[in-house]
C-alpha positions in Angstrom: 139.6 21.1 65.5 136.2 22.1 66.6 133.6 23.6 63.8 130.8 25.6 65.1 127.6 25.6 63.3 126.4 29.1 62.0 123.1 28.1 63.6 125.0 29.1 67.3 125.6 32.2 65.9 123.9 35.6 67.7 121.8 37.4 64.4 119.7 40.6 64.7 116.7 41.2 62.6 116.7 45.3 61.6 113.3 45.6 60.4 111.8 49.2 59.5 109.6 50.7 62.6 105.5 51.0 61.8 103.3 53.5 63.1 104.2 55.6 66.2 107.5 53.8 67.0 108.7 55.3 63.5 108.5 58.7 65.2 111.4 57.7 68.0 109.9 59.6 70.6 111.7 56.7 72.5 114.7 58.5 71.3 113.8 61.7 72.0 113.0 60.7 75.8 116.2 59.2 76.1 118.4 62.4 74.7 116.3 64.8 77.5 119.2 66.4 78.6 120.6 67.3 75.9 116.7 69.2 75.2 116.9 70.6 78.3 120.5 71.6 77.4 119.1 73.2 73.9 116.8 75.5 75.5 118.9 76.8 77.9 121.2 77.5 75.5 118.2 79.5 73.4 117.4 81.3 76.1 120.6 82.3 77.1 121.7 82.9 73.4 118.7 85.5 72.8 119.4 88.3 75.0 123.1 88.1 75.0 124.6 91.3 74.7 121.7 93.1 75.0 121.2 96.1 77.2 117.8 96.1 77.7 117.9 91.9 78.2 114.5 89.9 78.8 112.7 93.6 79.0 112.7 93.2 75.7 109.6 90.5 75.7 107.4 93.2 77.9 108.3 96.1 75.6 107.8 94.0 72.1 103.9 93.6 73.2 103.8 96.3 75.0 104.6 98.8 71.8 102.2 96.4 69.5 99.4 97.1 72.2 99.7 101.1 72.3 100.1 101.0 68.1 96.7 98.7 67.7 94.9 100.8 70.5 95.5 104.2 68.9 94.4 102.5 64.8 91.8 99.9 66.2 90.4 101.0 70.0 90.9 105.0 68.9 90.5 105.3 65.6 88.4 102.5 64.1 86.7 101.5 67.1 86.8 98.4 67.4 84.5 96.6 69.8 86.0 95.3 72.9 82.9 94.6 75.1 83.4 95.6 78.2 86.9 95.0 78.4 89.2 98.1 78.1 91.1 97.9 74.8 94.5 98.0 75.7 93.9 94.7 78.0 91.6 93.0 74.9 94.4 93.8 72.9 97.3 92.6 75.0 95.4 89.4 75.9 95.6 88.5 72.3 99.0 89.6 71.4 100.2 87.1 74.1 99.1 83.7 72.8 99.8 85.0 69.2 103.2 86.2 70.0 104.0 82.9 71.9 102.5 81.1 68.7 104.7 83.3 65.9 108.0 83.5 67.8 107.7 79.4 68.1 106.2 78.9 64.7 109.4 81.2 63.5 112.0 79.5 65.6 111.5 75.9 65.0 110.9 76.3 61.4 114.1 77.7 61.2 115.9 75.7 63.9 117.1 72.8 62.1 118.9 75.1 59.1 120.5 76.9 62.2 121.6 73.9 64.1 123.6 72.2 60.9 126.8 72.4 63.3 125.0 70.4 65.3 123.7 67.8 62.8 127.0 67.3 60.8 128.9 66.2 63.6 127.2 64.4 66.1 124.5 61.8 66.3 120.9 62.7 68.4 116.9 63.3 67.3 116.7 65.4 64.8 113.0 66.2 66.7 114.9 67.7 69.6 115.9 71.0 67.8 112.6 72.1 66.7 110.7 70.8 70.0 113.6 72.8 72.1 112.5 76.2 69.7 109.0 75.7 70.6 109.6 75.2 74.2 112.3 77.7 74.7 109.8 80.0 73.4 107.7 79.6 76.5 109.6 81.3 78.8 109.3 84.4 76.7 105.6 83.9 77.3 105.8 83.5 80.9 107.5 87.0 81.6 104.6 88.8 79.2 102.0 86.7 81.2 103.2 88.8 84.3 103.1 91.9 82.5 99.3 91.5 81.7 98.3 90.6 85.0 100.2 93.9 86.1 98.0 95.5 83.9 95.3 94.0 84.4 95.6 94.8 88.4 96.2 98.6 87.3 92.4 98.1 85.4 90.5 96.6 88.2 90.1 93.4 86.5 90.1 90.0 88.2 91.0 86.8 86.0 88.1 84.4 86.0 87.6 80.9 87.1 88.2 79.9 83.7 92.3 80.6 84.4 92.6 76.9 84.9 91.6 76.2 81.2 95.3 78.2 80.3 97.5 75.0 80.2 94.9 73.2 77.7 95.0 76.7 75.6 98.6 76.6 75.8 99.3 73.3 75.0 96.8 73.9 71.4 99.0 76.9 70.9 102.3 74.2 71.2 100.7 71.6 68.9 99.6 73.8 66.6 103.2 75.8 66.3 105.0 72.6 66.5 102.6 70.7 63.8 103.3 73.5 61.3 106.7 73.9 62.3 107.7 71.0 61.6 106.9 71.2 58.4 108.6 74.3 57.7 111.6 73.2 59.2 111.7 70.3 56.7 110.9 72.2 54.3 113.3 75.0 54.6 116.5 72.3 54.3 115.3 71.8 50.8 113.9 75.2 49.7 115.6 78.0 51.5 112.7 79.9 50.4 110.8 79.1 52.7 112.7 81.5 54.9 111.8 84.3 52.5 107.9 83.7 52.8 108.0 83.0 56.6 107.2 86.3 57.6 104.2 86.9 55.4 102.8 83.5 56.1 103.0 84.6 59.9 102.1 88.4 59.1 98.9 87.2 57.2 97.7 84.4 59.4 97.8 87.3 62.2 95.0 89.1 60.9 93.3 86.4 59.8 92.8 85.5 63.9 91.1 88.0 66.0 93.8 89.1 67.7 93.1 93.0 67.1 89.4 92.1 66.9 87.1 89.8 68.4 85.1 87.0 66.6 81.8 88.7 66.9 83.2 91.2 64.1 83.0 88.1 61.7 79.3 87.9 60.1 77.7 84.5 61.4 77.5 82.5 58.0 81.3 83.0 58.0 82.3 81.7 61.4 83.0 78.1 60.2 86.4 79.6 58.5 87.4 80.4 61.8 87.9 77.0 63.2 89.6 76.2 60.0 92.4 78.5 61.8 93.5 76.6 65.2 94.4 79.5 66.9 91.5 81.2 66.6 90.1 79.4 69.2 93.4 80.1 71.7 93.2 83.7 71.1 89.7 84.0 72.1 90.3 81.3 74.9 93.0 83.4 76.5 90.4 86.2 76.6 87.6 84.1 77.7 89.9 82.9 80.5 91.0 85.8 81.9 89.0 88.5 80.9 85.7 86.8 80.9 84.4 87.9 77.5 81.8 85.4 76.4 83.7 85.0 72.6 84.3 81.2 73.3 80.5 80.5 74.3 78.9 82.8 71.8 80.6 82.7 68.8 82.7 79.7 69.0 80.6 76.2 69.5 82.3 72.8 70.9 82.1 71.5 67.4 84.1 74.5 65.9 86.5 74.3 68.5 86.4 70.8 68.2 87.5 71.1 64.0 90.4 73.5 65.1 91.6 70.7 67.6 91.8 68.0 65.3 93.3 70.8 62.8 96.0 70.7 65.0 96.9 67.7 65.8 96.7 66.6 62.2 99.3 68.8 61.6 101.4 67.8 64.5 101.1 63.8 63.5 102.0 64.4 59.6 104.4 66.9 60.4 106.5 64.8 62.9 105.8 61.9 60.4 107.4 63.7 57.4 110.3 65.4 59.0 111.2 62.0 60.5 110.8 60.7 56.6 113.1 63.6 55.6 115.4 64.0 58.4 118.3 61.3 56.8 119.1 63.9 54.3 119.7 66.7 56.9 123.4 66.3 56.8 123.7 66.4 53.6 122.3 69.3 52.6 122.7 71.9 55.3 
């Protein structure tokens, strides 16, 4: 009879990951189809049914800009520079809207994919990453509608249109940081549901969307870079419009704060939804 020593025997140490690997964006590379699959299905899902289909993203911006010109450009006057109101509007509504809708959809995602989680086995980080990118292509179809309207005012995007993709990416980080903690969040306390909308309603005027920066008295200008997407809103303008909001009334070191605003939110937040996400299937 022939005895074999345990020594011989194959052993795996499991040992907890440390520092970014805990994250599994490893994992989250690896199950790229099935995010590609996810926002497909988002996009496909959202104007299913509908009559009016992806018109629906020109109209939505396109009402909120006639409402805000009549109380803010007509009535209360705000200053636009020399940029007609309706486009100074409209080039803030876009990045905001983008920021909302994503903000709204990923920190509800997770809540709304339980099917999903119950049964099967992928990153939990895929659903709310899918919400924020599906979100884009809503973006994309309103971007062409402001530069059809910007072509009926005469006005021609500046150099600074190659800055977009850095704006857009803040406007990501930022929805995705926050969202992520909602979407945790909201497994546990459905409330946060409830107060979704007045968190996103408030921190809409709260960023000079319907007004510019240069409303805000100078002593007071530091708050603003407390709020990341101060800077995108005013960076959209600044890129396509040309208004000097970015170089006057937001410095590289206040921009600089809303940055690092961001991406502190986007490094807890994916660190505390991956410290949460084992009790996902149990709850929802």
């Amino acid at each position: 009879m022939t005895t074999h020593s345990s020594s011989a025997l194959p052993s795996t140490t499991i040992e907890p990951t440390q520092g970014l690997a805990a994250l599994g964006l490893k994992d989250v590379w690896a199950y790229r189809e099935l995010l590609y699959f996810l926002v497909w299905r988002d996009v496909k899902v959202r104007y299913k049914q509908t009559v009016l289909g992806v018109l629906w993203v020109v109209l939505q911006p396109l009402v909120s800009m006639i409402i805000f010109t009549v109380l803010f450009g007509i009535l209360l006057q705000v200053d636009s520079g020399t940029v007609p109101y309706p486009i100074f509007a409209f080039a803030g509504l876009l990045p905001w809207n983008y920021f909302s809708q994503a903000l709204n959809r990923s920190s509800t995602s997770v809540v709304q994919s339980s099917h999903l989680i119950t049964k099967i086995y992928f990153p939990r980080l895929v659903i709310p990453i899918s919400a924020v990118l599906s979100s884009l292509v809503d973006s994309a179809i309103a971007f062409i509608a402001l530069i059809v309207l910007m072509i009926g005012y005469g006005i021609v995007p500046t150099a600074g249109l190659l800055l977009l993709p850095a704006l857009i990416l803040l406007a990501m980080a930022t929805a995705l940081g926050f969202g992520l903690w909602l979407a945790a969040l909201n497994v546990h306390y459905r409330d946060v549901g409830y107060l979704l909308p007045f968190l996103i309603q408030i921190w809409m005027y709260v960023t000079p969307v319907v007004y510019g920066s240069n409303l805000v008295p100078e002593r007071f200008r530091f708050l603003l870079s407390l709020n990341p997407m101060t800077g995108v809103v005013e960076g959209f303008r600044w890129a396509l419009l040309g208004t000097a909001a970015v170089q006057d009334y937001l410095s590289a070191p206040l921009l600089g704060i809303s940055m690092a605003i961001s991406l502190l939110a986007l490094v807890t937040g994916a660190f505390f939804f991956r410290s949460t996400e084992r009790t996902f299937a149990d709850i929802v």
